[in-house]
C-alpha positions as MATLAB code, in Angstrom:
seq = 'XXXXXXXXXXXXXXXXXXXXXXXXXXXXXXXXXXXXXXXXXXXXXXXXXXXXXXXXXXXXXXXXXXXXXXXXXXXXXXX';
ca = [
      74.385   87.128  140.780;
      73.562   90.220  138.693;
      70.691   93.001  139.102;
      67.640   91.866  138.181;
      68.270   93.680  134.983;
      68.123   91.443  131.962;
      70.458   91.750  128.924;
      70.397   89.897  125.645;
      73.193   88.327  123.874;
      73.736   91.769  121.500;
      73.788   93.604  124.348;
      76.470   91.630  126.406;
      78.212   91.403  122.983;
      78.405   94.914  122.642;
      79.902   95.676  126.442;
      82.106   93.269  125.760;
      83.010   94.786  122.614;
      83.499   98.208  124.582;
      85.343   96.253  127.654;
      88.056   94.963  125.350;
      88.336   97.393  122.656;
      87.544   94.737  120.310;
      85.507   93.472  118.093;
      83.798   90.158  118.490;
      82.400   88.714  115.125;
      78.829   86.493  115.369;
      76.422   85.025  113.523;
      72.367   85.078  114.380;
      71.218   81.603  113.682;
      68.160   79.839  115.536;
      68.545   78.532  118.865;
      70.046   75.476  119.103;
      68.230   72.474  120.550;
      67.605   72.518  124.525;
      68.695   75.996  123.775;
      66.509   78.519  126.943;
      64.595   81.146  124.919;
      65.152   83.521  128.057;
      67.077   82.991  131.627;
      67.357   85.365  134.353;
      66.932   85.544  138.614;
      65.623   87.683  141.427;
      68.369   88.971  143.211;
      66.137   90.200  146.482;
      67.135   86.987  147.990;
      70.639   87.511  148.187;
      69.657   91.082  149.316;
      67.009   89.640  152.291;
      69.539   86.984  153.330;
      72.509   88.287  153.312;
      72.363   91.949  152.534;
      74.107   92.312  149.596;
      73.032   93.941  146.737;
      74.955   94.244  142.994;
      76.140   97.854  142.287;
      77.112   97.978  138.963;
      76.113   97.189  135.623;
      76.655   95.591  132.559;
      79.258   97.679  131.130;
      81.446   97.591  134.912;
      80.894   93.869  134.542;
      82.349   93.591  131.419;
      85.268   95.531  132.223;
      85.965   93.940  135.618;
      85.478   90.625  133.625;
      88.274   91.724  130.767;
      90.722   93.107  133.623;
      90.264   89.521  135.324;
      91.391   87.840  131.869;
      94.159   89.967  130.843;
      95.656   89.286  134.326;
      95.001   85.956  134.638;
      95.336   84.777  130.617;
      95.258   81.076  131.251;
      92.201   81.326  133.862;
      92.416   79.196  137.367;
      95.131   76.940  136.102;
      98.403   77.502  137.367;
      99.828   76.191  133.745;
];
């Protein structure tokens, strides 16, 4: 559950970029089939139900996200 802010795919491309010092190499092409042109939520539910609200952005996202990897390189697995 984000912000209600929408990002595209450059955008998240370029925290992530920022996040891991890195750069990530990509390719615009068309959509793939059954591809979504757009996706995104209203998070005033979350905020009328259980009053929580997101506090940070994109760029803290991507940097919590990146932290989480590089501690936990093989993800959930224990392997």
């Amino acid at each position: 559950l984000g912000t209600g802010t929408g990002y595209s795919v450059l955008q998240m491309i370029r925290a992530m970029e920022k996040a891991s010092g890195r750069e990530i190499k990509y390719k615009i092409t068309d959509r793939r089939e059954g591809d979504v042109a757009s996706c995104y939520a209203d998070p005033a539910l979350a905020e009328r139900e259980l009053g929580w609200k997101a506090a940070f952005g994109l760029d803290k996202m991507c940097e919590d996200l990146w932290q989480w990897q590089l501690q936990n390189p093989t993800g959930f697995s224990n392997n």
